[in-house]
DOKOLDO-597695 format. One record per residue (C-alpha): residue in one letter; residue number from 0; chain; x, y, z. Coordinates in pm, 1 decimal. Example, Ala and Ser with C-alpha at 12.3 -4.5 7.8 and 13.67 -1.06 7.14 Angstrom:
2
A	0	A	1230.0	-450.0	780.0 .
S	1	A	1367.0	-106.0	714.0 .
END
This chain:
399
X	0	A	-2821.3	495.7	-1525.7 .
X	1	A	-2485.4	441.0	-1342.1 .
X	2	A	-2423.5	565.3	-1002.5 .
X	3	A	-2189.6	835.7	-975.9 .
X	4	A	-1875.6	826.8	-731.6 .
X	5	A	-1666.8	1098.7	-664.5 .
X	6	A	-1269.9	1058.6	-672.7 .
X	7	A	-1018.5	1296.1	-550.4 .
X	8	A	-733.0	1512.2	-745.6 .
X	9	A	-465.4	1192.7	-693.8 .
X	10	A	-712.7	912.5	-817.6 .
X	11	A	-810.0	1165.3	-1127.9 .
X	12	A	-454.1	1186.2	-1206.5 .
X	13	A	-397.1	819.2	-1201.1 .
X	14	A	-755.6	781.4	-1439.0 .
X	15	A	-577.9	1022.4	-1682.4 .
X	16	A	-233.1	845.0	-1702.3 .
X	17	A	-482.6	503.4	-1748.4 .
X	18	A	-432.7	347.0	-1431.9 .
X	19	A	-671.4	86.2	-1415.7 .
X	20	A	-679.5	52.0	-999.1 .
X	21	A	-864.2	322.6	-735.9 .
X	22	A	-697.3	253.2	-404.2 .
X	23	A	-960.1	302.1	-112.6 .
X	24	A	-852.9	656.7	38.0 .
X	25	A	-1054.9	925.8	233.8 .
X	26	A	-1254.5	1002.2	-97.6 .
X	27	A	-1389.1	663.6	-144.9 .
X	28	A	-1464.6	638.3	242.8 .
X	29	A	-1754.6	878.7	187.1 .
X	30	A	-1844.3	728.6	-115.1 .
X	31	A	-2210.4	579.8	-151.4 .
X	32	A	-2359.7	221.6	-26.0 .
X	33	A	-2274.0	-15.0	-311.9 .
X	34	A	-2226.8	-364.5	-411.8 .
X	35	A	-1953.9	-565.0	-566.2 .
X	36	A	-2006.9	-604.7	-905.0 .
X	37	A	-2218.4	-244.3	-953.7 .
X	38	A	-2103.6	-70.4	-1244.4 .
X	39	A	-2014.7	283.1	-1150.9 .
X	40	A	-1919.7	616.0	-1313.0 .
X	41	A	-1624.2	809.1	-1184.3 .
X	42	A	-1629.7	1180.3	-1202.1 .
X	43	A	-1424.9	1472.4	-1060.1 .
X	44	A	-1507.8	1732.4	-845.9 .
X	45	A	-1687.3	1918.7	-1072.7 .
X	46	A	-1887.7	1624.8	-1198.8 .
X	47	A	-1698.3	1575.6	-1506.2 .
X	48	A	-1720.8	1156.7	-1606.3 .
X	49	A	-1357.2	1034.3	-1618.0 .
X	50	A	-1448.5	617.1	-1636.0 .
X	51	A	-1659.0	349.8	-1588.9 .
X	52	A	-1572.8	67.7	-1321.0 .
X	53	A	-1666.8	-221.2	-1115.4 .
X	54	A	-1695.1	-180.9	-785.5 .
X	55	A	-1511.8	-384.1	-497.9 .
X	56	A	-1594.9	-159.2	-216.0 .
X	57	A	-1464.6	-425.9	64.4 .
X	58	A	-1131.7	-445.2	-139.4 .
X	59	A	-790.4	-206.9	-90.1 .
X	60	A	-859.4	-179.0	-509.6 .
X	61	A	-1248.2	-38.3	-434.8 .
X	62	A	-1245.1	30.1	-824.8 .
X	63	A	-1137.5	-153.9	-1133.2 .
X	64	A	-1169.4	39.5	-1442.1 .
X	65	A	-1331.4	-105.1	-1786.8 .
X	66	A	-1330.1	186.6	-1979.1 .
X	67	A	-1274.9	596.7	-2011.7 .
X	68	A	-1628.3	565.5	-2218.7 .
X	69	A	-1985.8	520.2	-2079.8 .
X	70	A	-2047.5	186.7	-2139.0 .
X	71	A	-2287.9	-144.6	-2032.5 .
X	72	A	-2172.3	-448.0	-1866.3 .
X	73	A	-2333.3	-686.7	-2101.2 .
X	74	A	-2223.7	-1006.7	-2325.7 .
X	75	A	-2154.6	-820.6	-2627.8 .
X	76	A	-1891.3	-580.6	-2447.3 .
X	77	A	-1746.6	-919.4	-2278.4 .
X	78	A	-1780.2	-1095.4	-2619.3 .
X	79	A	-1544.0	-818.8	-2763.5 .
X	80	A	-1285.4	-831.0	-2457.7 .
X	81	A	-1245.8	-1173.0	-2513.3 .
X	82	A	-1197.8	-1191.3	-2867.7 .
X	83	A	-901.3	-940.5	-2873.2 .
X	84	A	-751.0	-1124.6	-2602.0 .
X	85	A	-722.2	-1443.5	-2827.3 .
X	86	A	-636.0	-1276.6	-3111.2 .
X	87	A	-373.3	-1094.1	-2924.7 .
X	88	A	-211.1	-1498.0	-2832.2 .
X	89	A	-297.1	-1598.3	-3194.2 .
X	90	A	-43.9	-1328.7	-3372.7 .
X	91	A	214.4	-1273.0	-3115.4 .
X	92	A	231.8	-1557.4	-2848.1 .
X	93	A	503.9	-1845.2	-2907.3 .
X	94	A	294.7	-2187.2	-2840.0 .
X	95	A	445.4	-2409.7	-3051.5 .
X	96	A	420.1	-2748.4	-2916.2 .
X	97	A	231.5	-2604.0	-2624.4 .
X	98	A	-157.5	-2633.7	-2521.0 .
X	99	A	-112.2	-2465.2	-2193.6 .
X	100	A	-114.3	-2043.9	-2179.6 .
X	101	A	-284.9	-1749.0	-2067.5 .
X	102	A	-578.2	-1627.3	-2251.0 .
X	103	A	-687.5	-1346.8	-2067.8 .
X	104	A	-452.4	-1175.1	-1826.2 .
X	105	A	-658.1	-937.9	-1630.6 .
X	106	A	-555.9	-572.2	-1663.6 .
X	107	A	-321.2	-650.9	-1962.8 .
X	108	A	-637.5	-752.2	-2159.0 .
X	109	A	-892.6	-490.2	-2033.1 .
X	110	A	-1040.2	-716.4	-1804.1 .
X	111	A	-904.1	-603.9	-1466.5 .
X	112	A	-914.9	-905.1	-1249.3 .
X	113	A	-1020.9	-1141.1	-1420.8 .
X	114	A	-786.7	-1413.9	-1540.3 .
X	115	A	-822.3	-1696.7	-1773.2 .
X	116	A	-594.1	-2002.3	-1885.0 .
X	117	A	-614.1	-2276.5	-2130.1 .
X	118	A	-481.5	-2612.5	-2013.0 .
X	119	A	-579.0	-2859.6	-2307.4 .
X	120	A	-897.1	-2875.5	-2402.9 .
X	121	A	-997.2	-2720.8	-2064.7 .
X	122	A	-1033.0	-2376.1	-1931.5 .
X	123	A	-934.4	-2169.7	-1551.4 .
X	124	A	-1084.0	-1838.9	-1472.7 .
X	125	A	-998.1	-1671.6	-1160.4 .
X	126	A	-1071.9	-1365.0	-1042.9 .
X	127	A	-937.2	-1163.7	-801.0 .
X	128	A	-1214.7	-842.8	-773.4 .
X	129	A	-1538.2	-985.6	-601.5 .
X	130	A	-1690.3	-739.3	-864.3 .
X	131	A	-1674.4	-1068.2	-1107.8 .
X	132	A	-1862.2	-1296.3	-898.4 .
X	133	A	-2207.2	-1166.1	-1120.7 .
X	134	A	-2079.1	-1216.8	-1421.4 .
X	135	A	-1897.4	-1532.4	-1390.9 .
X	136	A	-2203.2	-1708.9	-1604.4 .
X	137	A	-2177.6	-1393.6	-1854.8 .
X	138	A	-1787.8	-1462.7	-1845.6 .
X	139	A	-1878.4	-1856.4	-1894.4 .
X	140	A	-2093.3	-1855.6	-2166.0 .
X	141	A	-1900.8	-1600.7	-2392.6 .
X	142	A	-1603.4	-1821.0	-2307.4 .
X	143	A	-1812.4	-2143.0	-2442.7 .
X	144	A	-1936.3	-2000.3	-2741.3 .
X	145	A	-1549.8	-1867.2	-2863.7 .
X	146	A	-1373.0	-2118.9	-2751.7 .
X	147	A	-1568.6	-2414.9	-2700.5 .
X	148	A	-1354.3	-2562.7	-2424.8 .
X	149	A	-1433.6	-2933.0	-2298.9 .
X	150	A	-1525.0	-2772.1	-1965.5 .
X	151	A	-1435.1	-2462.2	-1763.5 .
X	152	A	-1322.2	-2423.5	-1412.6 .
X	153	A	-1311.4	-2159.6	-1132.5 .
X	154	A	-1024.4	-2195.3	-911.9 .
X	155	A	-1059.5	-1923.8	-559.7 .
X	156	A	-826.8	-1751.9	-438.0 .
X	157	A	-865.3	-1736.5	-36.9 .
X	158	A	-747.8	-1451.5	126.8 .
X	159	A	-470.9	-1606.7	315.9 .
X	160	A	-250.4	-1806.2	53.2 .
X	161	A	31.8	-1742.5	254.2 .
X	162	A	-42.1	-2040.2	524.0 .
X	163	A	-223.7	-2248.0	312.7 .
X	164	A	16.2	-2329.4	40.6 .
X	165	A	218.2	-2582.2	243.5 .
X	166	A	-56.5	-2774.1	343.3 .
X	167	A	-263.9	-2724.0	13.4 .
X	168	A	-158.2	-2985.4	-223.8 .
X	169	A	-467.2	-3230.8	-208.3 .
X	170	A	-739.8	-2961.2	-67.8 .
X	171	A	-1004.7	-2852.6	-351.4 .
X	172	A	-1020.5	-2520.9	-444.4 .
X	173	A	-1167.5	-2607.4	-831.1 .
X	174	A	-1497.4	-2619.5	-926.1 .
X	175	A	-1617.6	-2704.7	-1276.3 .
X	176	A	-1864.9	-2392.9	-1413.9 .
X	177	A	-1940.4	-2538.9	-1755.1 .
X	178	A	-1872.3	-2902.4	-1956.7 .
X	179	A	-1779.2	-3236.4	-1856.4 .
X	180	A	-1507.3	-3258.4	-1573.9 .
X	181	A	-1140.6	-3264.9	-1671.0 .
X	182	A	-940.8	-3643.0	-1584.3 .
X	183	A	-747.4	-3618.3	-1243.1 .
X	184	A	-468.6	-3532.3	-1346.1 .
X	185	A	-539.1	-3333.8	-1678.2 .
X	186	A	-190.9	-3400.9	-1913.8 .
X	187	A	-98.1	-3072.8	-2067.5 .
X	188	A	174.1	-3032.1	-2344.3 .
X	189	A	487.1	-2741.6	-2276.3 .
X	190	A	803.8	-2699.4	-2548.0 .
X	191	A	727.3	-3030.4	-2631.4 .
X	192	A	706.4	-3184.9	-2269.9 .
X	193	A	379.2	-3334.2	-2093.1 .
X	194	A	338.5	-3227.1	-1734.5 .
X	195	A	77.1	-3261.4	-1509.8 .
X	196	A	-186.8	-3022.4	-1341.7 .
X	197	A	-467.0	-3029.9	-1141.7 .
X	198	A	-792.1	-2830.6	-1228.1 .
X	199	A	-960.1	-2939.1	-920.0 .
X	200	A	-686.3	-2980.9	-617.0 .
X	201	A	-416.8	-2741.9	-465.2 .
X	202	A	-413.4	-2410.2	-461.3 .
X	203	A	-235.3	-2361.9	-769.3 .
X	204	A	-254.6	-2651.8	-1112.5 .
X	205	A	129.7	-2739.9	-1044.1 .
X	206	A	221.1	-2563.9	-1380.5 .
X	207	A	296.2	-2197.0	-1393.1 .
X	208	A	217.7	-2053.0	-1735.6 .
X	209	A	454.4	-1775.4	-1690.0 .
X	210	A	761.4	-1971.1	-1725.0 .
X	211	A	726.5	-2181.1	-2059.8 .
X	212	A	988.3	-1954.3	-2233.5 .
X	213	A	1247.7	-1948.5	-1971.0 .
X	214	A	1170.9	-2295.9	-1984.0 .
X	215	A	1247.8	-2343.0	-2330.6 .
X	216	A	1563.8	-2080.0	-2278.5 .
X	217	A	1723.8	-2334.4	-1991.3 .
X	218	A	1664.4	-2666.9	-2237.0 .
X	219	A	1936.1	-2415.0	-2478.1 .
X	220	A	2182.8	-2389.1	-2202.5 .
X	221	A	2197.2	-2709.0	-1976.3 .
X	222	A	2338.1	-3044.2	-2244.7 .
X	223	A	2620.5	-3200.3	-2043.4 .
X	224	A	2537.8	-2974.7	-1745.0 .
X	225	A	2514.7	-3062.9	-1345.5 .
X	226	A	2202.1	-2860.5	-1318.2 .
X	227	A	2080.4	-2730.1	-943.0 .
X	228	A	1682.9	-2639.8	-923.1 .
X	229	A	1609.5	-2471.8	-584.9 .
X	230	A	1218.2	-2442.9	-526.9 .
X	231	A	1156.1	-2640.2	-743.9 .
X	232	A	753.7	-2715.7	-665.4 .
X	233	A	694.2	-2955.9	-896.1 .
X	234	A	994.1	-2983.8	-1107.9 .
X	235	A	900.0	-2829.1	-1460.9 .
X	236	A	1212.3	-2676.2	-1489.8 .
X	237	A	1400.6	-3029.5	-1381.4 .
X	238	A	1209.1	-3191.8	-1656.5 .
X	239	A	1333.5	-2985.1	-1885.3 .
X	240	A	1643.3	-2940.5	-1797.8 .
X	241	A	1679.9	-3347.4	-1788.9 .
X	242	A	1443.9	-3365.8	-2131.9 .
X	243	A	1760.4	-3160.1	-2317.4 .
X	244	A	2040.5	-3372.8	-2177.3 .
X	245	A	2180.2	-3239.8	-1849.2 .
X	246	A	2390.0	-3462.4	-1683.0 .
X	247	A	2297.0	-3441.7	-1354.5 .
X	248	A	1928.2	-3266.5	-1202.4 .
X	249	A	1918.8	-3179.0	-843.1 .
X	250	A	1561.6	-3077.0	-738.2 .
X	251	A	1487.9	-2926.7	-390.5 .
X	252	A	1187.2	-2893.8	-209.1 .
X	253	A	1060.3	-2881.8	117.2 .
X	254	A	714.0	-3026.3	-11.9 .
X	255	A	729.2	-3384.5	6.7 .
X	256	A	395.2	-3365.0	-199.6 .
X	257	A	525.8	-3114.0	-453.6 .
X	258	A	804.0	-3355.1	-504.3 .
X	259	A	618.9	-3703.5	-588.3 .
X	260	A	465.3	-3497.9	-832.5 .
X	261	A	793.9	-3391.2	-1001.5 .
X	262	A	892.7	-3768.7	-1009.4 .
X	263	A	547.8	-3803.8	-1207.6 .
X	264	A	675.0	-3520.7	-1454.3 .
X	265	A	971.4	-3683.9	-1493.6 .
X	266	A	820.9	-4056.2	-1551.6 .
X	267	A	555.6	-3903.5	-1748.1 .
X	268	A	857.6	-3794.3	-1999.5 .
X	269	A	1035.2	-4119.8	-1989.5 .
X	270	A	1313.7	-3934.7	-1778.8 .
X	271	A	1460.2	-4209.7	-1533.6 .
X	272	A	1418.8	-4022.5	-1165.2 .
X	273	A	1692.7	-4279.4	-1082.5 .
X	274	A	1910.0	-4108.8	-1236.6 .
X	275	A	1858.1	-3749.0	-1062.4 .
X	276	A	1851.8	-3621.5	-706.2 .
X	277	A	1529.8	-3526.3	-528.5 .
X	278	A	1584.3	-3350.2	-228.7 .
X	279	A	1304.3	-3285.7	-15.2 .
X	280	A	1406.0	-3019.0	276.9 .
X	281	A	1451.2	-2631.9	315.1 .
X	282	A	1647.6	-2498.7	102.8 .
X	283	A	1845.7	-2303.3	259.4 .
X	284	A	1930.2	-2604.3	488.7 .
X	285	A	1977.5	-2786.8	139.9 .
X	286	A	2245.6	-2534.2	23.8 .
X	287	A	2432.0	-2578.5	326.2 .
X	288	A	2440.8	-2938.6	313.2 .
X	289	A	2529.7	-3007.8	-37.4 .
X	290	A	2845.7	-2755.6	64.7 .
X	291	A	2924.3	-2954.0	299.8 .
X	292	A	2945.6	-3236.9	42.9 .
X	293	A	3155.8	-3023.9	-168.3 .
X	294	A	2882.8	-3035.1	-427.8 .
X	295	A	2959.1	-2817.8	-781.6 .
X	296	A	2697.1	-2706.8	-1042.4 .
X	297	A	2709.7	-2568.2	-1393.8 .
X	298	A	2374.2	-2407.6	-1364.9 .
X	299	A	2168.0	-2306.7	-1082.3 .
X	300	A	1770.1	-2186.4	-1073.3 .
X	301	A	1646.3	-2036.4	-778.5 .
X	302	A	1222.9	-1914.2	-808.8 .
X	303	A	1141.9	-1913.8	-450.2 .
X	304	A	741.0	-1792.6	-348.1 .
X	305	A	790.5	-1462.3	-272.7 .
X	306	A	680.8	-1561.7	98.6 .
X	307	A	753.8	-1901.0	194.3 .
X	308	A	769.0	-2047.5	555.3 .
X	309	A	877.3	-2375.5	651.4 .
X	310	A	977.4	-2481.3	1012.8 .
X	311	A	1310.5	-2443.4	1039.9 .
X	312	A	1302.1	-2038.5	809.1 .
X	313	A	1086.6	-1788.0	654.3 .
X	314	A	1185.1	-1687.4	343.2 .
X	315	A	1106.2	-1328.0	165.5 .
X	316	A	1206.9	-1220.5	-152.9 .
X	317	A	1347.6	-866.7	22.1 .
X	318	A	1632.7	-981.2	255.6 .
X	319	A	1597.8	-1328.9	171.5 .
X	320	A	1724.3	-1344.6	-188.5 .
X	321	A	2065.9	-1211.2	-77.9 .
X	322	A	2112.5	-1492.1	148.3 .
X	323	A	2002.8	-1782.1	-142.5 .
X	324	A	2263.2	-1605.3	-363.0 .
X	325	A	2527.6	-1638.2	-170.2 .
X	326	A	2424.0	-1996.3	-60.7 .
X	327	A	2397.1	-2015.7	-416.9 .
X	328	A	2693.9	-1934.5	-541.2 .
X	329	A	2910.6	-2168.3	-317.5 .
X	330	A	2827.9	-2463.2	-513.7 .
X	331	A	2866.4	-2307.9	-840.5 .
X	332	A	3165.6	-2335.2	-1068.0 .
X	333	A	3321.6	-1995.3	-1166.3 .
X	334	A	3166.3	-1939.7	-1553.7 .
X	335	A	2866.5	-2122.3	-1416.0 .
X	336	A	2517.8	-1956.3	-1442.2 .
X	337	A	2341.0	-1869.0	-1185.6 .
X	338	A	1980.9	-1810.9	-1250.3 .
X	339	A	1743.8	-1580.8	-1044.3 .
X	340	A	1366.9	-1508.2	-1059.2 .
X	341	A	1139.9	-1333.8	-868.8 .
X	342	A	739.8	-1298.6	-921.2 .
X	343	A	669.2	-1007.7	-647.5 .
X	344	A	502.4	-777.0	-781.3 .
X	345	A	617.9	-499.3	-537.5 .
X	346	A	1016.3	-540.8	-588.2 .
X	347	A	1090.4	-335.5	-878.8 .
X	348	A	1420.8	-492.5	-1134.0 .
X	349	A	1614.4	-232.5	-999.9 .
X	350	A	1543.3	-342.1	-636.1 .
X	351	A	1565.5	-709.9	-745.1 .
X	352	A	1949.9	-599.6	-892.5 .
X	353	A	2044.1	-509.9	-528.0 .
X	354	A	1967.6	-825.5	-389.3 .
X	355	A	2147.8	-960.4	-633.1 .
X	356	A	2441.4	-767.7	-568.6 .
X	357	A	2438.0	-775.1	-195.2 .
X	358	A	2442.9	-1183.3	-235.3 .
X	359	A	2710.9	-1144.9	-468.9 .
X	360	A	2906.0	-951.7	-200.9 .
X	361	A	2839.0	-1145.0	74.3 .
X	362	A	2951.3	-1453.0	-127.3 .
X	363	A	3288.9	-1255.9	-196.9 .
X	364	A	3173.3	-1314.3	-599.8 .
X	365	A	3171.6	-1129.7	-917.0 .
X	366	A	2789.0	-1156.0	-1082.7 .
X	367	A	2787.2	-1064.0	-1489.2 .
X	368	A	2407.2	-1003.0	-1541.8 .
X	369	A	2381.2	-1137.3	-1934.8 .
X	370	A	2020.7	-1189.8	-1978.7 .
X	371	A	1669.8	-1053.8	-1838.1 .
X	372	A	1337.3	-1141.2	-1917.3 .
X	373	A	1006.0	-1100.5	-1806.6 .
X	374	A	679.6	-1264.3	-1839.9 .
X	375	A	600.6	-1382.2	-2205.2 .
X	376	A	339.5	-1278.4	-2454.0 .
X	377	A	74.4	-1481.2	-2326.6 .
X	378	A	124.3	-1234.9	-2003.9 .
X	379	A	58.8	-857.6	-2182.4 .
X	380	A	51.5	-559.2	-1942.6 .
X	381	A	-93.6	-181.8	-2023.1 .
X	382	A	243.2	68.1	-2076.2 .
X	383	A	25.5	282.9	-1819.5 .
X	384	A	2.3	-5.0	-1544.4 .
X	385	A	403.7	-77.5	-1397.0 .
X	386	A	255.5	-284.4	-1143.6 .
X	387	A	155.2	-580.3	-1449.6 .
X	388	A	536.3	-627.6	-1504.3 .
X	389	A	592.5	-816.4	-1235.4 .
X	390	A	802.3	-1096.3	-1317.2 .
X	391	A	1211.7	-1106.0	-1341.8 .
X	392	A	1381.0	-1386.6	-1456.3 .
X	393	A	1784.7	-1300.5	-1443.0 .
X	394	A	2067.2	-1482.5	-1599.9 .
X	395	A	2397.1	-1397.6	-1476.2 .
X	396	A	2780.3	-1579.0	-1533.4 .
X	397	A	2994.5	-1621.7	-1168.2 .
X	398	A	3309.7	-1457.9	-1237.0 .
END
């Protein structure tokens, strides 16, 4: 039988309304000795059962939930998880031409913390609850028998992300769990486009999943156009931007490393780099020195970290998106589009909006907001969990 764990009035609420997270507070201080990766009961104060979770007592989330039934942690529950997941992808997900998506995205799929992506014929899982460390193999071989995947890979997430992006490109963070290993680098297909990623190295694969169908939304909008990619790691967006006929493809970055790859991306498509601008640097230094080149663009991206740090700034998506916009919107043509996106998961839209505006202000410019999107289908989030719709993506026309 499960252990029982007692949670207080606020954390009963939150069970009710099906909010997958309990947030250590003075309830779960007193709670009992476990392990990550025990599977617990949660009951009121009067001993009622509200859920059944995995613990992650060392965590700020010391609780995910799996379910408001009494349930076992075994490979037929698993089994079942995944299953819907891909069956979710299979009716409602847009992958044409693409063999690179989420499959299982954590809370959005009823596996809180746990996150797996298809890149070709290989697999990712991460998670980000220590409770999933024991059941990685369970995870693995349910995973294998579905999907039969080439190989699968674990990629960690360390604690302090943060500092080690910058210096992360070449470090290994991968591991292979199951299968043959995956060529270095692994060519994955996107809207049509090859890119490259990495399995084993870097922090991150060098492709984020999240963006294929803003991707496929800027190819729509940039023929003809002088197009200006700010952050742009390594250079998916550029590709396609050059890939559907823009005249002119300015990608900044102040990763050297980040940028050879987006050269690769571009050769990789028969795209002539020659013909572009690669500008490695910070970008706010960047902005100021294209200005001072008089430099105009028809469309600008800007999907900055939300915490970046180079040596000459520090860049955070509260107080430092204002800034980029007006940077921003110095170089951009009046009926030019300026596009904005932010990942943070703790800066609401209507947060986001007033960043927005205040750049807009500062710039002395009018801002027409004429498209929003978030993350796509691939990237589902519970109704009852805000904190899953954390991506904004923002299209707006300089007046």
């Amino acid at each position: 039988m499960s252990k029982q764990y007692l949670v207080g009035n606020e954390s009963v609420r939150m069970i009710e309304l099906g909010h997958p997270w309990i947030i250590a507070d003075a309830y779960t201080k007193k709670w009992p000795a476990g392990e990550a990766g025990d599977l617990v009961e949660l009951v009121d104060g009067s001993g009622r059962f509200l859920a059944s979770a995995l613990l992650d007592p060392k965590d700020r989330i010391v609780a995910r939930i799996l379910s408001r039934q009494r349930m076992r942690l075994d490979r037929g529950w698993v089994q079942a998880r995944l299953e819907r997941a891909v069956a979710l992808r299979k009716n409602h997900a847009q992958l044409d031409d693409s063999d690179a998506n989420r499959l299982v995205n954590g809370e959005g799929d009823g596996l809180p913390g746990l996150t797996v992506d298809r890149y070709g014929d290989y697999l990712m899982v991460q998670v980000y609850c220590s409770g999933w460390r024991r059941y990685l193999k369970l995870v693995t071989q349910a995973l294998e028998e579905l999907l039969a995947p080439a190989g699968i890979y674990e990629k960690g997430r360390p604690q302090n992300t943060r500092e080690l992006e910058a210096e992360s490109d070449d470090k290994k963070y991968g591991r292979l769990l199951a299968g043959k290993p995956a060529p270095e680098p692994l060519l994955v297909r996107e809207n049509g486009l090859t890119y490259r990623v990495s399995l084993e190295r870097g922090l991150n694969t060098g492709l984020f999943l999240d963006m294929r169908k803003h991707r496929r939304d800027l190819m729509a909008r940039v023929q003809g156009k002088r197009f200006l990619n700010l952050f742009c790691y390594t250079g998916a967006f550029s590709v396609a931007a050059a890939a559907a006929g823009a005249s002119l493809v300015t990608s900044v970055d102040a990763s050297p490393g980040y940028m050879a790859q987006a050269r690769e991306n571009f050769e990789l498509n028969r795209l002539n780099p020659k013909r572009h601008e690669f500008l490695v640097g910070d970008c706010f230094t960047m902005l100021d020195e294209l200005a001072r080149q008089k430099k105009v663009y028809d469309v600008i991206l800007m999907d900055p970290p939300s915490f970046s740090t180079t040596a000459k700034s520090r860049f955070t998506t509260r107080g430092g998106t204002s800034d980029l916009v007006a940077g921003a919107l110095k170089l951009l043509k009046t009926g030019g589009l300026l596009i904005s996106s932010s990942n943070h998961q703790k800066v609401d839209l209507a947060d986001y909006l007033k960043e927005l505006r205040r750049g807009a202000l500062q710039g002395g410019d009018q801002l027409q907001v004429v498209s929003f999107g978030g993350q796509p289908e691939d990237f589902p989030y519970p109704v009852t969990f805000p904190e899953g719709r954390y991506l904004k993506y923002v299209i707006a026309v300089k007046g």
